[in-house]
Backbone atoms as SQL, in Angstrom:
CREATE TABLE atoms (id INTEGER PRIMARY KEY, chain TEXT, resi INTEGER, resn TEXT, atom TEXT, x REAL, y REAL, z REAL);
INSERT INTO atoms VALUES
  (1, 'A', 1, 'UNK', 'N', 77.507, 168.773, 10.479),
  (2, 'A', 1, 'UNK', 'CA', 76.076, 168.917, 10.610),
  (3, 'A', 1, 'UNK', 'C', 75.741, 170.138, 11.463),
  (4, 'A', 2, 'UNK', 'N', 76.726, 170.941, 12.421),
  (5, 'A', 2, 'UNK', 'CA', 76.518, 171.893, 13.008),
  (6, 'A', 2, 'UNK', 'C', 75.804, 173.297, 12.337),
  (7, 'A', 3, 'UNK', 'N', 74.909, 173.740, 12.670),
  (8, 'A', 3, 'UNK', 'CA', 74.595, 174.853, 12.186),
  (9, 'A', 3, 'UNK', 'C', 74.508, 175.865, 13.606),
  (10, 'A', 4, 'UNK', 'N', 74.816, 177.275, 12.854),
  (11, 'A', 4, 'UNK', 'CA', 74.642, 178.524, 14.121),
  (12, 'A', 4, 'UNK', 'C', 73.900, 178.314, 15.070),
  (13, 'A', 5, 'UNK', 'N', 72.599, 178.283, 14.216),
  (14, 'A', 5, 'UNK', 'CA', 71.100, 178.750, 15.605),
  (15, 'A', 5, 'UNK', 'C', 70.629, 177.169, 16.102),
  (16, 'A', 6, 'UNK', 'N', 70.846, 175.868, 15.539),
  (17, 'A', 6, 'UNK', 'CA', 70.435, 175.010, 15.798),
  (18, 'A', 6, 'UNK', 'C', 71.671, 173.988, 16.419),
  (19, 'A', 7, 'UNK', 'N', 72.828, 174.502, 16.737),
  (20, 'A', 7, 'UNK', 'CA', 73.750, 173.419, 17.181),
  (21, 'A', 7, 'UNK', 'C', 73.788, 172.196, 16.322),
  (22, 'A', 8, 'UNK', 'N', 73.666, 171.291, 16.706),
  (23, 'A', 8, 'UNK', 'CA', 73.636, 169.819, 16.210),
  (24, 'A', 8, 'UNK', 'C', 72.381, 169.263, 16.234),
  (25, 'A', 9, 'UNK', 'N', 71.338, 169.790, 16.424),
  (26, 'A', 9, 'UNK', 'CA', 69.618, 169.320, 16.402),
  (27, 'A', 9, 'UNK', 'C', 69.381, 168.794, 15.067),
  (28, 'A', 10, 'UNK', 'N', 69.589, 167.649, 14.293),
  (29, 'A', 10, 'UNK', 'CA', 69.337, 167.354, 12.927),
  (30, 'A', 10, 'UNK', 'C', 68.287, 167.806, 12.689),
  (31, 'A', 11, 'UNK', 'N', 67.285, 167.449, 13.928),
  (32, 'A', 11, 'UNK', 'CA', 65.671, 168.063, 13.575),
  (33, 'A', 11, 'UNK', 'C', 65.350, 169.070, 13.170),
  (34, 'A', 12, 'UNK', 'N', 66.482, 169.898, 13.631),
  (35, 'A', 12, 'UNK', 'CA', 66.174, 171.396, 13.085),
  (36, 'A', 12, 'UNK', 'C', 66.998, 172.156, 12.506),
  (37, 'A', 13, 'UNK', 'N', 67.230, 170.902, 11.773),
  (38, 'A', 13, 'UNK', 'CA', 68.162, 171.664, 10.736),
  (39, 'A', 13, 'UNK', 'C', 67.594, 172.502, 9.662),
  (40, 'A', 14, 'UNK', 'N', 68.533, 173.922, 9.211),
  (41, 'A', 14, 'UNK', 'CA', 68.003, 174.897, 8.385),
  (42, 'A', 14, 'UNK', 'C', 68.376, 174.949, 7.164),
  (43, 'A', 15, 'UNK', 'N', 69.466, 174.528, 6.670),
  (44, 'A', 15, 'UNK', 'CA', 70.203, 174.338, 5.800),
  (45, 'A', 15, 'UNK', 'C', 69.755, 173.693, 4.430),
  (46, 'A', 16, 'UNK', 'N', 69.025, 174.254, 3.163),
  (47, 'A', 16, 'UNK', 'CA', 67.901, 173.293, 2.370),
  (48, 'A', 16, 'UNK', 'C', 69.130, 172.960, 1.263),
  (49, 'A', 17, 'UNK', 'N', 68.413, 171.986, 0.476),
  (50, 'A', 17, 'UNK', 'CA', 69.042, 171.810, -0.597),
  (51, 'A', 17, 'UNK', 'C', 67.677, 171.506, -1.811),
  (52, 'A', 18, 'UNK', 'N', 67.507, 172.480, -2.532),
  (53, 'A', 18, 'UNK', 'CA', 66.673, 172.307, -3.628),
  (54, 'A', 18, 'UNK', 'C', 67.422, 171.966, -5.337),
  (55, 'A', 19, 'UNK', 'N', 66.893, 171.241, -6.150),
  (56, 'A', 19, 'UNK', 'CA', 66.902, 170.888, -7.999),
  (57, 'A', 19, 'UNK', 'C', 66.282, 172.003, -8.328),
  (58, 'A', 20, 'UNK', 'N', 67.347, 172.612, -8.589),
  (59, 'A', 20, 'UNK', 'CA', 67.006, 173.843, -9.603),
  (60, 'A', 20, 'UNK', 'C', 67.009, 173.023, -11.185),
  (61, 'A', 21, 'UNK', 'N', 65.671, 173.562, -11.606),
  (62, 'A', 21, 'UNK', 'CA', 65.452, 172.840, -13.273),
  (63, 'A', 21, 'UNK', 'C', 66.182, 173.851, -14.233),
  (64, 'A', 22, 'UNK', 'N', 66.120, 174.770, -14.189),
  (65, 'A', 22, 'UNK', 'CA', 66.666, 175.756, -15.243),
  (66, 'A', 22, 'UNK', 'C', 68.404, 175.289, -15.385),
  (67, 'A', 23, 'UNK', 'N', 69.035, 175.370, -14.315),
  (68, 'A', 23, 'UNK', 'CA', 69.946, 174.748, -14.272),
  (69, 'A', 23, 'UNK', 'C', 70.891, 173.408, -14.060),
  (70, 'A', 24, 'UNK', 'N', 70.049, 172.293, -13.389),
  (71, 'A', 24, 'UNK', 'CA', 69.861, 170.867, -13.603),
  (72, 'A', 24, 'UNK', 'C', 70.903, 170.682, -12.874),
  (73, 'A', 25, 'UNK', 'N', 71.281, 171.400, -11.815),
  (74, 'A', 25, 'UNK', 'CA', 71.988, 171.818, -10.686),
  (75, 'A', 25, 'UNK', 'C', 71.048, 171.338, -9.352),
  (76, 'A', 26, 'UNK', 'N', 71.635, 170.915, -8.251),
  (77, 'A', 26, 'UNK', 'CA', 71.660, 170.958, -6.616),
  (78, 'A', 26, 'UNK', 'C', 72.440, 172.311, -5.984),
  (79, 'A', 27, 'UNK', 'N', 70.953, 173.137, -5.196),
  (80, 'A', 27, 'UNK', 'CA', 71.441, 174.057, -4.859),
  (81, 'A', 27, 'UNK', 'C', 71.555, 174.516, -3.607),
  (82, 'A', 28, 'UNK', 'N', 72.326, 174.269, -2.473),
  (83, 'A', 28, 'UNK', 'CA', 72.575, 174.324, -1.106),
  (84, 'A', 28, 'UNK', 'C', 72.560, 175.896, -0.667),
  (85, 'A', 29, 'UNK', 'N', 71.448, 175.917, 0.549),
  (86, 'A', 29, 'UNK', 'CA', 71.105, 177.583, 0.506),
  (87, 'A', 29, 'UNK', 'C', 71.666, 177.129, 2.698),
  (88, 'A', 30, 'UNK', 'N', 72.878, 177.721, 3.409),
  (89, 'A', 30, 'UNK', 'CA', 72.352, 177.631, 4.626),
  (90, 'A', 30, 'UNK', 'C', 73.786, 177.955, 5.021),
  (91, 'A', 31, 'UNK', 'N', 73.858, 178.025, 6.427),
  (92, 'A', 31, 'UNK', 'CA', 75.521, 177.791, 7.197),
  (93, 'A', 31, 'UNK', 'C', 75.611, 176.816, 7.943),
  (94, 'A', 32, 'UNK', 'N', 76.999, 176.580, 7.882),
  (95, 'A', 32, 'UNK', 'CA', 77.137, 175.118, 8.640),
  (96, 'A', 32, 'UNK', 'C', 78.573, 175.823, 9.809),
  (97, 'A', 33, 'UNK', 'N', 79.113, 174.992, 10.292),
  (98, 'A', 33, 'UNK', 'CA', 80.113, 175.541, 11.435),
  (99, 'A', 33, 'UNK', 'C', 80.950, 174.666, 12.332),
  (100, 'A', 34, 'UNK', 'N', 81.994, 175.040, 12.413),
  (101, 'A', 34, 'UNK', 'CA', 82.911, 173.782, 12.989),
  (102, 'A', 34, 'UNK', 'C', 83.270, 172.634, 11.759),
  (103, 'A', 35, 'UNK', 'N', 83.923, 173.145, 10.706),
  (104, 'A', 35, 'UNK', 'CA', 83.886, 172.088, 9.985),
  (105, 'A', 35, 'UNK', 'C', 85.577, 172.252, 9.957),
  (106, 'A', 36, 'UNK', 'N', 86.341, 171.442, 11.298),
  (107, 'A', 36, 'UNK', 'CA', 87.461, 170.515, 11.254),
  (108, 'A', 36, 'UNK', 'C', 88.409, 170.414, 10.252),
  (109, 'A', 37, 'UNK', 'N', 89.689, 170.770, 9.804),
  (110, 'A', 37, 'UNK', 'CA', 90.623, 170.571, 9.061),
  (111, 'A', 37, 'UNK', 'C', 89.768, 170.504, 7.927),
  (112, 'A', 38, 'UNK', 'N', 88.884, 171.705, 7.679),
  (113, 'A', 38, 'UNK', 'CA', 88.257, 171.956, 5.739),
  (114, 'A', 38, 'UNK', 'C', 89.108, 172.097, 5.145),
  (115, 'A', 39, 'UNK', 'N', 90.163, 173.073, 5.712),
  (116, 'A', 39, 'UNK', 'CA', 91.294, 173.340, 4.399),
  (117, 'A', 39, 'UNK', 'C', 91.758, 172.890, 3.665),
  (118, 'A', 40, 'UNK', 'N', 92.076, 170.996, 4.646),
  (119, 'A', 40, 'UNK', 'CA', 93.004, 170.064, 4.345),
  (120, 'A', 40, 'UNK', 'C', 91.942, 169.459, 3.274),
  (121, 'A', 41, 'UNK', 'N', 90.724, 169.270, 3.076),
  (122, 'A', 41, 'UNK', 'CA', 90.037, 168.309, 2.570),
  (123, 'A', 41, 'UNK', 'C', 89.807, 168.081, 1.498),
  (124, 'A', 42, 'UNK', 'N', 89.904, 167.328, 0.620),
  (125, 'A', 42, 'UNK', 'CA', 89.491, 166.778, -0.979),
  (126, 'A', 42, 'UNK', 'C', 88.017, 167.164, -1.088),
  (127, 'A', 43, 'UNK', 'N', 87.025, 166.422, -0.268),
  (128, 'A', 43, 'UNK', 'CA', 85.883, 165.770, -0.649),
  (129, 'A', 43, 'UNK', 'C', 85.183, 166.751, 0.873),
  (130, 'A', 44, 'UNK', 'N', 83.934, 167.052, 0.792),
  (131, 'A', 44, 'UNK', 'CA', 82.905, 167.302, 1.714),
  (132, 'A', 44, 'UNK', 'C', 81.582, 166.794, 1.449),
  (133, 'A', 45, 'UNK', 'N', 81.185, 166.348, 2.654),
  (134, 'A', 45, 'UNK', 'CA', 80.185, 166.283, 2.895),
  (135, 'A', 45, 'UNK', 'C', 79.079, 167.059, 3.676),
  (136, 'A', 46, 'UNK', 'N', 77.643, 167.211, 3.156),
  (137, 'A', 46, 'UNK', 'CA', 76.914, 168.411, 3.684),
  (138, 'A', 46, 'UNK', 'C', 75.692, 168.131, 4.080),
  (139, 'A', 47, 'UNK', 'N', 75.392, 167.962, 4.976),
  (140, 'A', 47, 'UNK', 'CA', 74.149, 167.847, 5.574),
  (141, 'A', 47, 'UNK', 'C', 72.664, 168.665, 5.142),
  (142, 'A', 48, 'UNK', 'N', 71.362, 168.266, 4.850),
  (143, 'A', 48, 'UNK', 'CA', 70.764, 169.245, 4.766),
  (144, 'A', 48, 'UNK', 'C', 69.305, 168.853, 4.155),
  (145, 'A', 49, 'UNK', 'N', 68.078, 169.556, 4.037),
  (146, 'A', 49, 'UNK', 'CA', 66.703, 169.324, 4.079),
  (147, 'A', 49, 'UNK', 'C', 66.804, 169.903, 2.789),
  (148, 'A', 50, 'UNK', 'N', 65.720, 168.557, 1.469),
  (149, 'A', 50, 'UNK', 'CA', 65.032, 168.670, 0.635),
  (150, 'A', 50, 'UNK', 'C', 63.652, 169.279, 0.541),
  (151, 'A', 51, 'UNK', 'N', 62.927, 168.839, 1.242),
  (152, 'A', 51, 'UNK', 'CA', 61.455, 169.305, 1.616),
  (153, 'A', 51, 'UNK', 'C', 60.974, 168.983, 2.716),
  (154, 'A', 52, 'UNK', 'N', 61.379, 170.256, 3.654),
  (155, 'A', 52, 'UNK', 'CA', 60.781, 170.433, 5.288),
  (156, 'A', 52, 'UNK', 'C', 59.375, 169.607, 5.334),
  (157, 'A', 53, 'UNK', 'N', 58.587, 169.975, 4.534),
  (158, 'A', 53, 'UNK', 'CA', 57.338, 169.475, 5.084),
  (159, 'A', 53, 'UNK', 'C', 56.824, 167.984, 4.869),
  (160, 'A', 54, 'UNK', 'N', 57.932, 166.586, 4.525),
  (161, 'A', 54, 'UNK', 'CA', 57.807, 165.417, 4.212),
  (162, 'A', 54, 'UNK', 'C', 58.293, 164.864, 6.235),
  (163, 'A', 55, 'UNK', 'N', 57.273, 163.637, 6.419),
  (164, 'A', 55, 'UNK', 'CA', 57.175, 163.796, 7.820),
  (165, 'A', 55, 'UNK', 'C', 58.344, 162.678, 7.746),
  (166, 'A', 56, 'UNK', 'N', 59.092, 162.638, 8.714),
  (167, 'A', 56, 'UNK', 'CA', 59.869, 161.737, 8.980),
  (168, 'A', 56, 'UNK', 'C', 59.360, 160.113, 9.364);
């Protein structure tokens, strides 16, 4: 969940993930950091905001 400018603040997390229709694809736009034995890994998981402006 780490990102550069926001550390671990979920709240402010920058990292979006939008449904692209043309392609019917999930499209992850951001950086993440500190991600622990990636090399080794099968499977990831990615943290990240659909639509900033839906209030929690």
């Amino acid at each position: 969940m780490t990102e550069p400018t926001v550390g671990s603040d979920s709240a402010g997390m920058e990292t979006r993930i939008r449904f692209d229709e043309g392609t019917s694809e999930w499209v992850v736009s951001g950086l993440k950091r500190y991600a622990s034995n990636a090399s080794k890994a099968d499977v990831y998981i990615v943290w990240g905001v659909t639509d900033p402006y839906v209030p929690l």
